[in-house]
C-alpha positions in Angstrom: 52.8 -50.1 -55.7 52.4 -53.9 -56.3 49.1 -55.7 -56.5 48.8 -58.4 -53.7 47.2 -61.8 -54.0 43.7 -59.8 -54.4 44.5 -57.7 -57.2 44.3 -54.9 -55.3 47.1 -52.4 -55.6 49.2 -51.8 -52.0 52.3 -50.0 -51.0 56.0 -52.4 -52.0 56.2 -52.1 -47.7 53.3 -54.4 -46.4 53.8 -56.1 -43.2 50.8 -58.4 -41.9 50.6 -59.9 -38.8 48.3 -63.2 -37.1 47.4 -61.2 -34.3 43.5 -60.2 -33.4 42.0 -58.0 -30.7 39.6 -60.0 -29.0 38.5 -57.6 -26.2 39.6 -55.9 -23.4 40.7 -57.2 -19.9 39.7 -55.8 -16.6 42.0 -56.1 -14.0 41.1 -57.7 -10.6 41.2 -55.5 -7.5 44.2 -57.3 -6.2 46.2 -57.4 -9.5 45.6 -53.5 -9.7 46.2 -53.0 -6.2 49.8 -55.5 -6.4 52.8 -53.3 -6.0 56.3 -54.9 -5.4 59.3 -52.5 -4.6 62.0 -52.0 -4.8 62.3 -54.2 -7.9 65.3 -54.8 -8.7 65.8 -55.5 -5.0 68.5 -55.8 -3.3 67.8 -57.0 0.9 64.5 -56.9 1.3 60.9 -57.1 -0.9 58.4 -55.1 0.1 54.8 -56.8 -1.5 51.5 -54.2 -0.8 48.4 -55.0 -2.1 44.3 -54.4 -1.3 42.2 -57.5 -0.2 38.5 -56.6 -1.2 36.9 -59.3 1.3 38.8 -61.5 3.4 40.3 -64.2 1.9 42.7 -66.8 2.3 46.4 -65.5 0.2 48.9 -67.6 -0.6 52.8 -65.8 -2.1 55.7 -67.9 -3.0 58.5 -67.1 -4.7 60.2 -69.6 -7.6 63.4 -69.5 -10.1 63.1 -69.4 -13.2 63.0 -73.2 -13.7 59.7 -73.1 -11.5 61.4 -74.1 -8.1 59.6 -72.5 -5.4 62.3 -71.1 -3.6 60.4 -69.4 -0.6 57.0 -69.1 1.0 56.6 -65.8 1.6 52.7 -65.7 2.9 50.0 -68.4 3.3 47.1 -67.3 5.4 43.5 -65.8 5.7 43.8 -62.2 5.3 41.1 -59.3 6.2 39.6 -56.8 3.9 42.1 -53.7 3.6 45.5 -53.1 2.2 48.1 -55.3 3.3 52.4 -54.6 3.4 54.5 -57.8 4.0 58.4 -57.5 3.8 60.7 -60.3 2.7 64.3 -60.8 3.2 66.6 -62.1 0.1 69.9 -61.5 1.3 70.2 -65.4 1.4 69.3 -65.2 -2.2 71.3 -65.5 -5.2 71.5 -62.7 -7.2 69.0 -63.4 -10.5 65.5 -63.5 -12.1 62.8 -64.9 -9.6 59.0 -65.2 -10.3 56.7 -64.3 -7.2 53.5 -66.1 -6.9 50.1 -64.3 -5.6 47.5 -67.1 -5.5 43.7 -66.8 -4.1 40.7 -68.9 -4.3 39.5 -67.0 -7.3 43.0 -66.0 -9.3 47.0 -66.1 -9.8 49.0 -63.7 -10.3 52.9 -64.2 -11.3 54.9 -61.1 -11.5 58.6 -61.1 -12.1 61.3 -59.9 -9.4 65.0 -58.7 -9.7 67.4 -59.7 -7.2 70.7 -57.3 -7.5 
């Protein structure tokens, strides 16, 4: 035992770190609902995900540098759960980051191309 800065006496093992719990986040109904498979991918993405009310949805899909490399959707969609496929067989083989933007949010997940 050693005593710290305090005076208090503590194990000769302390570790401290600068991070603090601020709450908890909820995720949105589309973030939840986002599923992207198979990842890695080798052809084709497969993107499912729930719309709550319709809304318009836009997807791209960018390098890692921030290039957007594809548009993959950009259009109103209805209330329901949605499937869209995408090819990548043009694709080079490497990280990618796909894009799910809305009026109200974006989400970025990252994608695998074998």
């Amino acid at each position: 035992m050693k005593r710290n800065i305090s005076g208090i006496l503590t194990p000769k093992s302390t570790y401290y770190t600068n991070s603090t719990a601020t709450g908890v986040t909820e995720l949105s109904g589309l973030e939840s609902s986002l599923k992207l498979y198979p990842n890695p991918v080798m052809d084709e993405l497969t993107i499912s995900f729930t719309v709550s009310d319709k809304q318009h949805i836009f997807i791209s899909l960018a390098d890692m540098m921030g290039r957007e490399i594809a548009v993959i959707a950009n259009g109103a969609y209805a209330m329901g759960a949605q499937t869209l496929s995408f090819g990548t067989s043009s694709l080079s083989r490497g990280l990618y980051l796909l894009r799910v933007q809305t009026d109200d949010e974006t989400i970025t997940r990252k994608v695998i191309l074998q």
